[in-house]
N, CA, C and O atoms as a GROMACS GRO file, in nm:
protein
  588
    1UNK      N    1  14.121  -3.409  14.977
    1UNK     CA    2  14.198  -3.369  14.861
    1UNK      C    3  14.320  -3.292  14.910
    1UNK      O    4  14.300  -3.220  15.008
    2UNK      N    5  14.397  -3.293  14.876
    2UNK     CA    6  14.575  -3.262  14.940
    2UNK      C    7  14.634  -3.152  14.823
    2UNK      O    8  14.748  -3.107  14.837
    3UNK      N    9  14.558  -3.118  14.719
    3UNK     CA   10  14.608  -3.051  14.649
    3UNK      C   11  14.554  -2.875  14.683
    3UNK      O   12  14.615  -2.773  14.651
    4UNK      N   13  14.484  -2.880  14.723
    4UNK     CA   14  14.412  -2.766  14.755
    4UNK      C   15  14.370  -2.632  14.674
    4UNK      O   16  14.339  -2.519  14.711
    5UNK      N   17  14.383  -2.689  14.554
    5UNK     CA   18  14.372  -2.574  14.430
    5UNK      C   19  14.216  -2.537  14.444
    5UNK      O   20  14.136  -2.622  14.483
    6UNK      N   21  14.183  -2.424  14.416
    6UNK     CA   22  14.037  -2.378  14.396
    6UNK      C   23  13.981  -2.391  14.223
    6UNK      O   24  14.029  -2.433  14.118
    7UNK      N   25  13.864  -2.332  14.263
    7UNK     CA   26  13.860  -2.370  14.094
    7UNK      C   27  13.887  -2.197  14.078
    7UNK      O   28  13.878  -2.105  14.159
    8UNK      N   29  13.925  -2.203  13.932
    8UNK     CA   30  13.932  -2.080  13.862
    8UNK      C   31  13.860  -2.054  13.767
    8UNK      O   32  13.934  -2.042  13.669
    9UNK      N   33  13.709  -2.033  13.728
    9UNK     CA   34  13.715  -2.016  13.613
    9UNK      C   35  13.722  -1.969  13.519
    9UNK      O   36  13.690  -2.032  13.418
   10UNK      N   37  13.754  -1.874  13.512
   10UNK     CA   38  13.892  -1.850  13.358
   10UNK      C   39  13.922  -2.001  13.312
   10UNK      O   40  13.888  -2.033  13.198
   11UNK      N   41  13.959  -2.058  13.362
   11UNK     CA   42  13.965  -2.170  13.328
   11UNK      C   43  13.926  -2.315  13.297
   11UNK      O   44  13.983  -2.424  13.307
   12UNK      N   45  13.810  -2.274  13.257
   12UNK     CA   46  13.699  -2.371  13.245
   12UNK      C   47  13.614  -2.325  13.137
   12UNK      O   48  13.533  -2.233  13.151
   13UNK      N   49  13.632  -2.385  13.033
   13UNK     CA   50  13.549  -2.350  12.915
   13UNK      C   51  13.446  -2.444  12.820
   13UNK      O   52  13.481  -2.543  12.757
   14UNK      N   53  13.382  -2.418  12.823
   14UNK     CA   54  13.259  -2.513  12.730
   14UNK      C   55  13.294  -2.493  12.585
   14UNK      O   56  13.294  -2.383  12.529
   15UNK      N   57  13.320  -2.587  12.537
   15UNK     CA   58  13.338  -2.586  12.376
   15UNK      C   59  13.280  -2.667  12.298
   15UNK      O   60  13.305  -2.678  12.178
   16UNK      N   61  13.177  -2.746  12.377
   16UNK     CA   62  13.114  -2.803  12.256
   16UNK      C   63  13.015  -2.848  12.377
   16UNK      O   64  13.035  -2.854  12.498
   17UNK      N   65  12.856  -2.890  12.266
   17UNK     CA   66  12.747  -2.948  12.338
   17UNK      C   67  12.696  -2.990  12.226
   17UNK      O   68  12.734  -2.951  12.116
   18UNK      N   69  12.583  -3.093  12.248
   18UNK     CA   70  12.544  -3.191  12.167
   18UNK      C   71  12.391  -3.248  12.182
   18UNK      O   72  12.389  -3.347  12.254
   19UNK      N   73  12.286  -3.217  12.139
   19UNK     CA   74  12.161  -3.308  12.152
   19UNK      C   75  12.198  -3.463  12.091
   19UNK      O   76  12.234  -3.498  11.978
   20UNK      N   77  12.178  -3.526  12.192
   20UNK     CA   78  12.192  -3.686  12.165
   20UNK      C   79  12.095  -3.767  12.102
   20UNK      O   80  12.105  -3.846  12.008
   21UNK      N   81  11.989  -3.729  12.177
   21UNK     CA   82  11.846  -3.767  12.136
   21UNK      C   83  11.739  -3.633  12.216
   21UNK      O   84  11.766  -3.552  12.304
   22UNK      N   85  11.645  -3.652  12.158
   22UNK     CA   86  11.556  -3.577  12.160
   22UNK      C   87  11.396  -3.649  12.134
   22UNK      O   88  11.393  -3.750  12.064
   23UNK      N   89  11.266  -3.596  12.189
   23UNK     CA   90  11.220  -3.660  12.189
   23UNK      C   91  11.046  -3.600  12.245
   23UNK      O   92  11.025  -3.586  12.366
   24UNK      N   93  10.953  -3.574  12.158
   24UNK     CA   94  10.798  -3.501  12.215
   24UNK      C   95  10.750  -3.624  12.174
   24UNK      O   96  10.802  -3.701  12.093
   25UNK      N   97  10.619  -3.641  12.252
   25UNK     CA   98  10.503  -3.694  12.169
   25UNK      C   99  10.422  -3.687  12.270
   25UNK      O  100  10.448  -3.702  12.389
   26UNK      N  101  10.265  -3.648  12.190
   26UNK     CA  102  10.205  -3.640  12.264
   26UNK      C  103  10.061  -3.681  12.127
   26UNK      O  104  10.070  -3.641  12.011
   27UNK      N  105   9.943  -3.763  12.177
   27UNK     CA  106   9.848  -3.815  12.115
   27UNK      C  107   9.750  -3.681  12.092
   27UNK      O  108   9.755  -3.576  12.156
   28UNK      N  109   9.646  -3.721  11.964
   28UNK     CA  110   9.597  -3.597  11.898
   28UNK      C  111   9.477  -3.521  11.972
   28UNK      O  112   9.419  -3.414  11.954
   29UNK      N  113   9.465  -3.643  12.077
   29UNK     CA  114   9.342  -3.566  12.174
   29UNK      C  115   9.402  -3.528  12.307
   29UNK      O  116   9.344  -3.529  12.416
   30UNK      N  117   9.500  -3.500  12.287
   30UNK     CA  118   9.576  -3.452  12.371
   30UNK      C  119   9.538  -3.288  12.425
   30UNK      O  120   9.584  -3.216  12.336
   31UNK      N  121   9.497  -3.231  12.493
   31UNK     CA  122   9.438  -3.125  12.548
   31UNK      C  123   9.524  -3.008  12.615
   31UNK      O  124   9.497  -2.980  12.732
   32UNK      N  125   9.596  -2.958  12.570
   32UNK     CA  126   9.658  -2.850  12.606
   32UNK      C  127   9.599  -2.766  12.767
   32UNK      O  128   9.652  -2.767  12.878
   33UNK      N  129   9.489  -2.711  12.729
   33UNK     CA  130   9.378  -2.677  12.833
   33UNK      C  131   9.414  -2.741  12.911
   33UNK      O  132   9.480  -2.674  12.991
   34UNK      N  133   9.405  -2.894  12.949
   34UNK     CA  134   9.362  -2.934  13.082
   34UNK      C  135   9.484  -2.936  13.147
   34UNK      O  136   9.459  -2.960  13.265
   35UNK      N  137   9.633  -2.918  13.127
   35UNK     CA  138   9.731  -2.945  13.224
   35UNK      C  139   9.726  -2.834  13.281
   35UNK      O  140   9.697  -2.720  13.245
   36UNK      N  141   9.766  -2.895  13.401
   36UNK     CA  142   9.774  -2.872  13.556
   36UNK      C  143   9.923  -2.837  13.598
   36UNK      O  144   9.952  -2.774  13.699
   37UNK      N  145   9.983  -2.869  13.537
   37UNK     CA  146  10.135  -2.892  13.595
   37UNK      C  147  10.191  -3.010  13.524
   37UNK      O  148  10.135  -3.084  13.443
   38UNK      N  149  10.334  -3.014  13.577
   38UNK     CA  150  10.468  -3.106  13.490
   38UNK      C  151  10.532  -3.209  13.591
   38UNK      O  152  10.516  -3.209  13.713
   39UNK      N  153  10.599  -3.289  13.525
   39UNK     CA  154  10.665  -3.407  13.650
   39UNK      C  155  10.846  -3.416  13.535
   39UNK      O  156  10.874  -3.433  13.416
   40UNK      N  157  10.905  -3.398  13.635
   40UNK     CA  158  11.059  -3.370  13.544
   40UNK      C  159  11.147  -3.414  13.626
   40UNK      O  160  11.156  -3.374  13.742
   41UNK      N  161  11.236  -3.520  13.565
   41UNK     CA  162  11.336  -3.592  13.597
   41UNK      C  163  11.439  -3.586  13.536
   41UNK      O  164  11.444  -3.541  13.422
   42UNK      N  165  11.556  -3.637  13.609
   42UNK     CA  166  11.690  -3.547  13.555
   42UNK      C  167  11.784  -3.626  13.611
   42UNK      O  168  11.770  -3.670  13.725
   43UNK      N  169  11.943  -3.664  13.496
   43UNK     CA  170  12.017  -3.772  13.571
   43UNK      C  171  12.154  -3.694  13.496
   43UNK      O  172  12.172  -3.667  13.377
   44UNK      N  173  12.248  -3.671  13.623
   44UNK     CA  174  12.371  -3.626  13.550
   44UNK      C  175  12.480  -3.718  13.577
   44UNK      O  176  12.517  -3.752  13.690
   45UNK      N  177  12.542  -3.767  13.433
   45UNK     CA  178  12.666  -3.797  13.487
   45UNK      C  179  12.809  -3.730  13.422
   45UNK      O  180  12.816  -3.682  13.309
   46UNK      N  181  12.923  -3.740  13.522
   46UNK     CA  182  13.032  -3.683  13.463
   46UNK      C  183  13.115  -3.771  13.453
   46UNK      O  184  13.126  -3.873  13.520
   47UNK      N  185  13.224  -3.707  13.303
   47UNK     CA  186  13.311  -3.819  13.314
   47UNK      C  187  13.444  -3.725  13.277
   47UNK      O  188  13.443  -3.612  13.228
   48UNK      N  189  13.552  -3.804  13.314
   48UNK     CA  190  13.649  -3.685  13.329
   48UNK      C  191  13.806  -3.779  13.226
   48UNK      O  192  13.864  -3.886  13.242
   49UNK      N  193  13.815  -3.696  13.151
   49UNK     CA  194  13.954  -3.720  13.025
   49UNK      C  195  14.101  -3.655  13.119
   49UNK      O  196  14.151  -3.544  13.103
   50UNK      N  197  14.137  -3.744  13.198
   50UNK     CA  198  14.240  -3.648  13.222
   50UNK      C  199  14.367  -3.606  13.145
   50UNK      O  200  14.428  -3.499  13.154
   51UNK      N  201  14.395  -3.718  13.066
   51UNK     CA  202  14.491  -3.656  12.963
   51UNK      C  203  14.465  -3.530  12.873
   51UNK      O  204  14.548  -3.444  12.844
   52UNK      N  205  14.338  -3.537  12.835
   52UNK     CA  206  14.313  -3.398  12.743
   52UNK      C  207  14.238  -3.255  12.842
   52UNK      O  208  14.198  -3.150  12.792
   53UNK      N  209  14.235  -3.286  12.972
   53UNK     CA  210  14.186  -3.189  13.058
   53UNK      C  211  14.074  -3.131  12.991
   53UNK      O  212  14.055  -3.017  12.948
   54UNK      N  213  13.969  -3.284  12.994
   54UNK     CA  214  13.820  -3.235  12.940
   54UNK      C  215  13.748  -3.312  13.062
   54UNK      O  216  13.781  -3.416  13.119
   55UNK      N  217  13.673  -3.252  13.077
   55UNK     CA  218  13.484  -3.308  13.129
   55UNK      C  219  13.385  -3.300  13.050
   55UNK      O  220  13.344  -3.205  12.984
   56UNK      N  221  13.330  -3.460  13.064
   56UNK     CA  222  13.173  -3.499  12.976
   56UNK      C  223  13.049  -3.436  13.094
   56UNK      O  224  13.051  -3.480  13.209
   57UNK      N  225  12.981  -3.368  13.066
   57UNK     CA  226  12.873  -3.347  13.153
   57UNK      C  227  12.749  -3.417  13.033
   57UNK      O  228  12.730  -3.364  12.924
   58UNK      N  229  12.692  -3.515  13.068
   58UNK     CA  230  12.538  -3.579  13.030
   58UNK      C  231  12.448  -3.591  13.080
   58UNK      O  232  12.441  -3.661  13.181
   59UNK      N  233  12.375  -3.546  13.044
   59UNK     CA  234  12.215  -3.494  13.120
   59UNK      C  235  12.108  -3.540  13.050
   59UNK      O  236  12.069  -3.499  12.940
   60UNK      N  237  12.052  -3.644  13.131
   60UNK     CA  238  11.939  -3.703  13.091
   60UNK      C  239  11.787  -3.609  13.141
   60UNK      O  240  11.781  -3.565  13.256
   61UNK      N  241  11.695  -3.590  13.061
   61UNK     CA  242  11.554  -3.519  13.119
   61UNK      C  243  11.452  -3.624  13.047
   61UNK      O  244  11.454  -3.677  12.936
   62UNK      N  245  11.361  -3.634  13.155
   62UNK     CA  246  11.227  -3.699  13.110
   62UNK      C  247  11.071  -3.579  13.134
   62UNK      O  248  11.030  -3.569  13.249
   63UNK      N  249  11.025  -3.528  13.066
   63UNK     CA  250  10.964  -3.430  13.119
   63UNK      C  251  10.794  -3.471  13.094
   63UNK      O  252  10.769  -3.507  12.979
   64UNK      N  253  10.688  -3.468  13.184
   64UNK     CA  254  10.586  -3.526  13.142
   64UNK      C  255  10.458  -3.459  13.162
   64UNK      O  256  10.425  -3.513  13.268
   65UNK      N  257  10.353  -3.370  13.129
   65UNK     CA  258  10.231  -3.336  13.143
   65UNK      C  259  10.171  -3.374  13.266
   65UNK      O  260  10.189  -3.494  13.288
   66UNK      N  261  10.096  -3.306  13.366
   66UNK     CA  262  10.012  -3.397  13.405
   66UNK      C  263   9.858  -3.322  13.387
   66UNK      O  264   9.854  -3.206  13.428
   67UNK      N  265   9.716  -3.385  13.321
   67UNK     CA  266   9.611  -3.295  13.323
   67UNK      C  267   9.537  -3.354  13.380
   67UNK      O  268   9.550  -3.475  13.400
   68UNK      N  269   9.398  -3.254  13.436
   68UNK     CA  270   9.311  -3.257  13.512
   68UNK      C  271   9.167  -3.391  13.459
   68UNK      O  272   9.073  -3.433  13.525
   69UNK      N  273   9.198  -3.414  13.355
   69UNK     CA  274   9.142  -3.474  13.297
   69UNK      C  275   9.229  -3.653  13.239
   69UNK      O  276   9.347  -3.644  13.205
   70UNK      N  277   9.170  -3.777  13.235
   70UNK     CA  278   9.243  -3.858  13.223
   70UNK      C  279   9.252  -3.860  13.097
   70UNK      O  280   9.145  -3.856  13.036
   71UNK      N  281   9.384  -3.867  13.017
   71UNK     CA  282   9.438  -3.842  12.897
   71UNK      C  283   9.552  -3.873  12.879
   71UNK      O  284   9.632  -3.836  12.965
   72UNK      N  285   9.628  -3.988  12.708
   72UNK     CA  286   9.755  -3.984  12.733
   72UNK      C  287   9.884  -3.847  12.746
   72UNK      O  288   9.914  -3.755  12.669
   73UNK      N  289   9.939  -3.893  12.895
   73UNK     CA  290   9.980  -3.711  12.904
   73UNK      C  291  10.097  -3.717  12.772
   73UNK      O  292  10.136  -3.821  12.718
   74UNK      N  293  10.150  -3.550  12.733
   74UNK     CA  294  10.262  -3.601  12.678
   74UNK      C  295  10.370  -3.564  12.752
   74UNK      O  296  10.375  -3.508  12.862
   75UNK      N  297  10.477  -3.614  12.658
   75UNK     CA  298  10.601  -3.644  12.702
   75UNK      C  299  10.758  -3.632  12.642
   75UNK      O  300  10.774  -3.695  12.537
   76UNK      N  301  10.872  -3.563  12.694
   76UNK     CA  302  10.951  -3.553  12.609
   76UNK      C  303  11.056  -3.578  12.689
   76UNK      O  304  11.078  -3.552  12.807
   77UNK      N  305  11.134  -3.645  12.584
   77UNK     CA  306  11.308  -3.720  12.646
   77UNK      C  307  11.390  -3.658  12.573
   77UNK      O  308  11.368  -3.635  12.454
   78UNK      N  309  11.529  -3.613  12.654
   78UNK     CA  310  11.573  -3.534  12.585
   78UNK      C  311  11.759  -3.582  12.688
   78UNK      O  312  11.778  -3.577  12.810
   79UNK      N  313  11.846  -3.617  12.592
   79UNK     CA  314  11.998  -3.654  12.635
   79UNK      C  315  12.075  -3.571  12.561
   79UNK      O  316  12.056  -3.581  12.439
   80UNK      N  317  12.187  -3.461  12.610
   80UNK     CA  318  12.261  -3.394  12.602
   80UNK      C  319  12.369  -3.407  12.654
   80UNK      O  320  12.401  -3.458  12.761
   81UNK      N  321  12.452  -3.340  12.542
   81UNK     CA  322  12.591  -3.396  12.638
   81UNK      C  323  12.681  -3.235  12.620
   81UNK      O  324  12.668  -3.165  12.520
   82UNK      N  325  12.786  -3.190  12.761
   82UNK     CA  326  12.837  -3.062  12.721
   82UNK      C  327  13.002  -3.110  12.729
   82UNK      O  328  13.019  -3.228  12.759
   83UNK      N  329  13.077  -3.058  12.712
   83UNK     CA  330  13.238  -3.074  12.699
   83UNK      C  331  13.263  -2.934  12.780
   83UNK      O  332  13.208  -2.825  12.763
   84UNK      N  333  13.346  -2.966  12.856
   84UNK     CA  334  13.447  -2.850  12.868
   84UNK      C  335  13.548  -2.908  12.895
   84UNK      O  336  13.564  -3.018  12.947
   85UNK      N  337  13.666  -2.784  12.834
   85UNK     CA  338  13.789  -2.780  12.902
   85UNK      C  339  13.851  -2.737  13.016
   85UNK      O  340  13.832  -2.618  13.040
   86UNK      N  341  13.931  -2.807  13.107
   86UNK     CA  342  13.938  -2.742  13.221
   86UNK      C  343  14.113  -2.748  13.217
   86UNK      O  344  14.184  -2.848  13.217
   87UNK      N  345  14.158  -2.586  13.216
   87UNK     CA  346  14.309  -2.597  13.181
   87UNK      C  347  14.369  -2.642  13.332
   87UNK      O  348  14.456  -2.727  13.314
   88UNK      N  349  14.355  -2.620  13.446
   88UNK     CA  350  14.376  -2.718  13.550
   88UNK      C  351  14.331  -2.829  13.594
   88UNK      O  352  14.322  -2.826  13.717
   89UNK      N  353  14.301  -2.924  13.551
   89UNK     CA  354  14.230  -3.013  13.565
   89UNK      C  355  14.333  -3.090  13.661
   89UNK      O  356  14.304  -3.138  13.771
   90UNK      N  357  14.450  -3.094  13.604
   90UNK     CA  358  14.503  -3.194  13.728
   90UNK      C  359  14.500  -3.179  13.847
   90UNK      O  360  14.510  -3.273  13.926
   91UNK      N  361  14.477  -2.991  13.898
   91UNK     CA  362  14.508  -2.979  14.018
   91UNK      C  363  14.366  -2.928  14.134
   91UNK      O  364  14.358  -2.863  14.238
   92UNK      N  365  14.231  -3.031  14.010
   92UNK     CA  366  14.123  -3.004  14.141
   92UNK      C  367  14.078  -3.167  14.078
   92UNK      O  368  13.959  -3.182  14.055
   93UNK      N  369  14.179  -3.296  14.050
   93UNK     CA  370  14.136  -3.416  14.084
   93UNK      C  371  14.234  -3.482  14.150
   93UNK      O  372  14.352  -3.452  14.163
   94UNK      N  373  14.189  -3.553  14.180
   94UNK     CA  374  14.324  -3.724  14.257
   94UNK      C  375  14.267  -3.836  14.276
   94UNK      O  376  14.152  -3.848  14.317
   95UNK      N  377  14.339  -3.920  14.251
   95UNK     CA  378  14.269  -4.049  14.300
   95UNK      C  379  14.303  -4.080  14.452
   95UNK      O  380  14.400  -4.043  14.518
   96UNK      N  381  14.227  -4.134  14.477
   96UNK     CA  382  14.253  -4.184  14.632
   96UNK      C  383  14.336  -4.305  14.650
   96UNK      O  384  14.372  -4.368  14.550
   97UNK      N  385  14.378  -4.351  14.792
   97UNK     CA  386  14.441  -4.486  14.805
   97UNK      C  387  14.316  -4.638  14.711
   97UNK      O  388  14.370  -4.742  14.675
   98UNK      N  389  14.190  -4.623  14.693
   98UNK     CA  390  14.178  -4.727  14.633
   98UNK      C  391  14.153  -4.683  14.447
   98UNK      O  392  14.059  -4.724  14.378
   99UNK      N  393  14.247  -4.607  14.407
   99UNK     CA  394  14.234  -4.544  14.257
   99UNK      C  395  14.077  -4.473  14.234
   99UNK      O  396  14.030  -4.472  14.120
  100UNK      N  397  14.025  -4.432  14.314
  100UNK     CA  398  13.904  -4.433  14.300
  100UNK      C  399  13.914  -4.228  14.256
  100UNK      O  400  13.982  -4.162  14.335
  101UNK      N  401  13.866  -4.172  14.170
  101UNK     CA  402  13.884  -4.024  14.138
  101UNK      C  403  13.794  -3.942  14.259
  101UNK      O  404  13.688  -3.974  14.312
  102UNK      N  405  13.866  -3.847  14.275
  102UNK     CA  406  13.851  -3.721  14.389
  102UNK      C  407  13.815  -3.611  14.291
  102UNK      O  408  13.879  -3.626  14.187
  103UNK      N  409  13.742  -3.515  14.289
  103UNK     CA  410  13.700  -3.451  14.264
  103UNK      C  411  13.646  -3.326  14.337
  103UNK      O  412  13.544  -3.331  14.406
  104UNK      N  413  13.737  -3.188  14.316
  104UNK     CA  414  13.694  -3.070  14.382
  104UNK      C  415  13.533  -3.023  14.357
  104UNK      O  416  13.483  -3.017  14.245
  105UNK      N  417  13.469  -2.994  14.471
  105UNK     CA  418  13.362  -3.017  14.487
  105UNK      C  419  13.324  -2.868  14.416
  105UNK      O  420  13.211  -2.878  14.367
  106UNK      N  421  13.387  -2.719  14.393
  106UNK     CA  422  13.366  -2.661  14.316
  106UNK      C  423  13.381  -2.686  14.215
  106UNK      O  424  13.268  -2.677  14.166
  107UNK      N  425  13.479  -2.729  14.105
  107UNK     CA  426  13.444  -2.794  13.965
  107UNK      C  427  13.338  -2.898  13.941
  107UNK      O  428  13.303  -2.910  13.823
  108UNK      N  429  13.277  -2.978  14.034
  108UNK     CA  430  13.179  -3.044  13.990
  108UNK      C  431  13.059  -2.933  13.961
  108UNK      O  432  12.999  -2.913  13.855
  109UNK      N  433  13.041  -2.863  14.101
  109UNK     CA  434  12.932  -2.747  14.078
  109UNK      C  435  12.971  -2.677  13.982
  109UNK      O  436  12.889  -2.599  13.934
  110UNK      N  437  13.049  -2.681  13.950
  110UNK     CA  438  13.042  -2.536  13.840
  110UNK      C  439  13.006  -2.608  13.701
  110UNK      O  440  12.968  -2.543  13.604
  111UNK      N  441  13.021  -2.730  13.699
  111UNK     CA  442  13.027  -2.795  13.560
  111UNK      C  443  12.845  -2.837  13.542
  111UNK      O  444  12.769  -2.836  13.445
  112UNK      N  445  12.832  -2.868  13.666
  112UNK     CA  446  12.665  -2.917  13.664
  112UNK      C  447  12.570  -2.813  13.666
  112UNK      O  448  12.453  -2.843  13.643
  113UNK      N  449  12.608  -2.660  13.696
  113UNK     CA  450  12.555  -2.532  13.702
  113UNK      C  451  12.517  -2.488  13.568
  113UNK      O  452  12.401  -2.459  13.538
  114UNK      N  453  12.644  -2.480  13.467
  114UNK     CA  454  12.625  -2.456  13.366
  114UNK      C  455  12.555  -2.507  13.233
  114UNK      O  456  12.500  -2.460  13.133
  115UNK      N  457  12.600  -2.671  13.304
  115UNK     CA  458  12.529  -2.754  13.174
  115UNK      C  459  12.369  -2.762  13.196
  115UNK      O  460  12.294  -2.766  13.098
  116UNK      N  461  12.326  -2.764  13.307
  116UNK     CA  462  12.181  -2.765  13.371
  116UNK      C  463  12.099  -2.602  13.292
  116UNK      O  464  11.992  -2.584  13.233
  117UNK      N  465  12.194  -2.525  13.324
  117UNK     CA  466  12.153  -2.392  13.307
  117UNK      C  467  12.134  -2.376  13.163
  117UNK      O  468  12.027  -2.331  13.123
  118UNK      N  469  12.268  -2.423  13.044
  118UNK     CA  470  12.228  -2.407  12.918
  118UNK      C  471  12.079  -2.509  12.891
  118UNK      O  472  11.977  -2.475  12.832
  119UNK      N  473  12.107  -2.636  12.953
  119UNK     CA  474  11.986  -2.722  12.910
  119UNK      C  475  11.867  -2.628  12.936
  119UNK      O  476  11.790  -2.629  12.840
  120UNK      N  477  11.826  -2.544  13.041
  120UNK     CA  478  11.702  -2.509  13.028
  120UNK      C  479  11.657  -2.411  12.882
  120UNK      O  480  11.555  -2.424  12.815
  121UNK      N  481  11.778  -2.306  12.861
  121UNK     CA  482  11.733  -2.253  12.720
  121UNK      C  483  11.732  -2.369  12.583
  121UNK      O  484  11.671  -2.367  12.476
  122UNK      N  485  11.828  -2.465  12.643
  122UNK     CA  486  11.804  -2.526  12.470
  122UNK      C  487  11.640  -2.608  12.533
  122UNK      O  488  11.565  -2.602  12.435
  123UNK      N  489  11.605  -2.638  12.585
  123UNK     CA  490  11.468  -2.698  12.626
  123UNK      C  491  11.349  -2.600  12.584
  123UNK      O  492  11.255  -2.635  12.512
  124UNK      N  493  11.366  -2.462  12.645
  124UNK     CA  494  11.292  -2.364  12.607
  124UNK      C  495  11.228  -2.359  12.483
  124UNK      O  496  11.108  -2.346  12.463
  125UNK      N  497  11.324  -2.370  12.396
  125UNK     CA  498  11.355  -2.333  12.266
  125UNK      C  499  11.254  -2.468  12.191
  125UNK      O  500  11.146  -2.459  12.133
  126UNK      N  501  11.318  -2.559  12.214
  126UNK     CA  502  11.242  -2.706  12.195
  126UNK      C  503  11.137  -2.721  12.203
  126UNK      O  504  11.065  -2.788  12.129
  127UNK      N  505  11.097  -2.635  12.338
  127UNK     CA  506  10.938  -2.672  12.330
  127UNK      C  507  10.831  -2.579  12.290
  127UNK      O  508  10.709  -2.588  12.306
  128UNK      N  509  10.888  -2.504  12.244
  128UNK     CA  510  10.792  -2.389  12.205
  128UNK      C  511  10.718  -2.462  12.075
  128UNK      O  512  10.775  -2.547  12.006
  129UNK      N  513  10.592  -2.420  12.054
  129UNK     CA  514  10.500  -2.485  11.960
  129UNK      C  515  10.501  -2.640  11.976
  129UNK      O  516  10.517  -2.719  11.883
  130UNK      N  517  10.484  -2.669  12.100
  130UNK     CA  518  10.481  -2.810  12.154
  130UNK      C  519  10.350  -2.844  12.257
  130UNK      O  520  10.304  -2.743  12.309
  131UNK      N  521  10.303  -2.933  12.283
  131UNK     CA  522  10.220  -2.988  12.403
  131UNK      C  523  10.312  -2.968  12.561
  131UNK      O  524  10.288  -2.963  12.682
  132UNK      N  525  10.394  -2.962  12.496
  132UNK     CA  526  10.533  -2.927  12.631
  132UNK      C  527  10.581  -2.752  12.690
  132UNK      O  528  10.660  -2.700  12.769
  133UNK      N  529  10.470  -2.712  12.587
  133UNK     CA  530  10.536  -2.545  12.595
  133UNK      C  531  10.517  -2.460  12.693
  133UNK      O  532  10.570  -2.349  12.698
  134UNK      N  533  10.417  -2.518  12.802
  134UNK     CA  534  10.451  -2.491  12.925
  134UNK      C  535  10.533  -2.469  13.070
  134UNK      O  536  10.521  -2.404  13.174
  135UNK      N  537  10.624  -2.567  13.008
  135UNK     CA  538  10.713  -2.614  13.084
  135UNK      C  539  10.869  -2.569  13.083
  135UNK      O  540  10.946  -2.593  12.990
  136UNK      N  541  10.903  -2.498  13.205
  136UNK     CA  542  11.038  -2.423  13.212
  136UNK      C  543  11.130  -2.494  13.334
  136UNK      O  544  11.106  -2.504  13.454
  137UNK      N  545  11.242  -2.536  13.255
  137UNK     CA  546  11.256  -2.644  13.358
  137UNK      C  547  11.323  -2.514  13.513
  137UNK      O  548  11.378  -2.404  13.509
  138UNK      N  549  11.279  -2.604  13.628
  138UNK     CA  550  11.297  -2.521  13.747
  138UNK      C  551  11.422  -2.491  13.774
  138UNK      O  552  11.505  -2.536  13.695
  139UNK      N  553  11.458  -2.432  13.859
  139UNK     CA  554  11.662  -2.378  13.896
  139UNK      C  555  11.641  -2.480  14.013
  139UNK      O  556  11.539  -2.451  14.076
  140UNK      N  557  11.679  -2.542  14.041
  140UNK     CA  558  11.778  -2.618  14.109
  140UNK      C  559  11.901  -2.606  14.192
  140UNK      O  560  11.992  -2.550  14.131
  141UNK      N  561  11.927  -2.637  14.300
  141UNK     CA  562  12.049  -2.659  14.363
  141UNK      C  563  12.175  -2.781  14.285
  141UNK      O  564  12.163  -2.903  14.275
  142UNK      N  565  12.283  -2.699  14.243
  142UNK     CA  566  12.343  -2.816  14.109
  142UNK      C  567  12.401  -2.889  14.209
  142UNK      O  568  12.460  -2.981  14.152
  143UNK      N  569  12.425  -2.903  14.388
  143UNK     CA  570  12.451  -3.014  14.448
  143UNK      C  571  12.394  -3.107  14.443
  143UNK      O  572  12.464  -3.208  14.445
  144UNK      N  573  12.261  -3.126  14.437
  144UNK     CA  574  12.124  -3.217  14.414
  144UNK      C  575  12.164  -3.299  14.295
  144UNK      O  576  12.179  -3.420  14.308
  145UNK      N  577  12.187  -3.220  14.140
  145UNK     CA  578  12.201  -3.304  14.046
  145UNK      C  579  12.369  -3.383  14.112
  145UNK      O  580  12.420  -3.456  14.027
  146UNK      N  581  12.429  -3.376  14.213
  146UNK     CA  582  12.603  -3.446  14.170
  146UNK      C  583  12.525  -3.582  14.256
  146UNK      O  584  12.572  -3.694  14.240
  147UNK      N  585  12.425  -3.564  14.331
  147UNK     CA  586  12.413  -3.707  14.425
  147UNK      C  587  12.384  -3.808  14.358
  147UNK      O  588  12.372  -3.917  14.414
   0.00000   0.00000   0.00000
């Protein structure tokens, strides 16, 4: 990247987020008691407006029970999407010689930090009085979610 701007953020603001879908179920003999632990999957993608100096951050979660006992586990899907504005935006992207977008590797982290981070309270929140209400989603390295 040839521009060499850092990120600032002051300049980076979240202004809107969105449950897309949402999604529990879990069957009536479903056993609270017997889980053991959770299995949680997670898919981010970004997409970047450069005329309006916005980023889409969308975050897919699949989150699933697992108990000690054989039972349908339950399960909840859950797609979110966050917006921010980034008032420099031009000067932490570029395209490369094959048009392909460059991206400062601090604005990606910072964008996947935050949206990951709100997702765990709006998840929290979600699952309380749920078959799922065990489950806090873990902190993460937000380099992990850009691969």
């Amino acid at each position: 990247m040839t521009k060499k701007k850092s990120l600032d953020v002051s300049k980076l603001r979240l202004f809107q987020y969105e449950i897309i879908h949402a999604s529990i179920k879990s069957s009536l003999e479903f056993e609270p008691q017997l889980v053991t632990g959770h299995e949680f999957n997670v898919n981010l993608d970004l997409n970047f407006d450069e005329t309006n100096k916005v980023v889409l951050a969308k975050l897919d979660f699949t989150i699933s029970t697992k108990s000690s006992k054989e039972v349908t586990e339950a399960k909840g899907e859950f797609e979110m999407l966050f917006a921010f504005h980034v008032e420099n935006l031009e000067e932490l992207i570029e395209r490369d010689e094959k048009d392909v977008l460059v991206v400062d590797a601090g604005l990606s982290n910072a964008i996947a930090s935050v949206s990951y981070s709100t997702s765990r309270g709006i998840l929290l929140t979600r699952f309380q009085g749920t078959a799922l209400s065990g489950f806090i989603l873990p902190i993460v390295n937000p380099n992990e979610l850009l691969k």
